[in-house]
C-alpha positions in Angstrom: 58.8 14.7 56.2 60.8 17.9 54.5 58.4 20.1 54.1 54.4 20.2 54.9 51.7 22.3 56.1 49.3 21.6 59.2 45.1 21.7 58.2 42.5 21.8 61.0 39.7 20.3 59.5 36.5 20.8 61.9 33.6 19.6 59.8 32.2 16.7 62.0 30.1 16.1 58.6 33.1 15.0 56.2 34.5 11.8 56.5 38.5 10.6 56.1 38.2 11.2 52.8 36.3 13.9 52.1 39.3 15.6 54.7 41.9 14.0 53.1 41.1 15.9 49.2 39.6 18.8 51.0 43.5 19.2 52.5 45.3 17.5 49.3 43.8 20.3 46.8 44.3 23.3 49.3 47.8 21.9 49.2 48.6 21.2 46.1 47.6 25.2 45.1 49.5 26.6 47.5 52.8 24.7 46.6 52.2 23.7 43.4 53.0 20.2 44.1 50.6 17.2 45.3 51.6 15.9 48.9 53.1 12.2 49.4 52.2 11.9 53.3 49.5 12.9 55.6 50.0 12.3 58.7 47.1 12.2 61.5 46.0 11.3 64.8 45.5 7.3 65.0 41.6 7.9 65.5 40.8 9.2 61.9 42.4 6.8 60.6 39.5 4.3 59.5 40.6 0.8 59.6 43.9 -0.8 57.8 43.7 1.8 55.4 47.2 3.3 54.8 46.6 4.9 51.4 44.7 7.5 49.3 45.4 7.0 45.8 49.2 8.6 45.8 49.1 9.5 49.3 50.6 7.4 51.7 48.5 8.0 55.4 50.7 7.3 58.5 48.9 7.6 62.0 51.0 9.6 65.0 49.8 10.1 68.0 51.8 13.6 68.0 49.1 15.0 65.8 46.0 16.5 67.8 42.9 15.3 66.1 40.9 17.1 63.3 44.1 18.3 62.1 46.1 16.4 58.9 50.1 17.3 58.6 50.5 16.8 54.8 53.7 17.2 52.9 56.6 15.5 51.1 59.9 14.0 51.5 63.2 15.0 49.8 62.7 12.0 47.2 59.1 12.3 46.5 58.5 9.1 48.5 56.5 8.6 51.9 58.8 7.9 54.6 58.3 7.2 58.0 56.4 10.4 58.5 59.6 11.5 61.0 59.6 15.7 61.2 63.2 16.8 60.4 64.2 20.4 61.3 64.8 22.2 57.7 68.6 22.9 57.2 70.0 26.8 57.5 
């Protein structure tokens, strides 16, 4: 991931989904773009499910739970969902 932003997302009454465009639409007005990966704790994720319409979801145990890491990549694509330090 090149960029993204951390959402804690407490609401035991919204489902993946609900989460998932709650954090998407928050997103996309602060940047101005629409994330390509979200990444979150291997409990939320419901199933085989690996995708929200353009949204690829990736499961990391590194990610406490309630909380979706959304973002990009450099080429627009989903990628492994590895962080990389931003260049200075």
């Amino acid at each position: 991931m090149e960029f993204g932003e951390l959402f804690l997302i407490e609401d035991p009454r919204m489902n993946l989904e609900q989460r998932v465009l709650w954090a998407a639409e928050r997103y996309q007005r602060m940047f101005g773009q629409e994330p390509t990966l979200c990444l979150l704790h291997p409990s939320l994720l419901e199933g085989e499910r690996r995708r929200m319409g353009a949204l690829r979801l990736v499961a990391k145990k590194s990610v406490l739970p309630n909380y979706l890491w959304l973002g990009t990549t450099s080429d627009g694509a989903a990628s492994d969902g590895a962080a990389r330090p931003l260049a200075r």
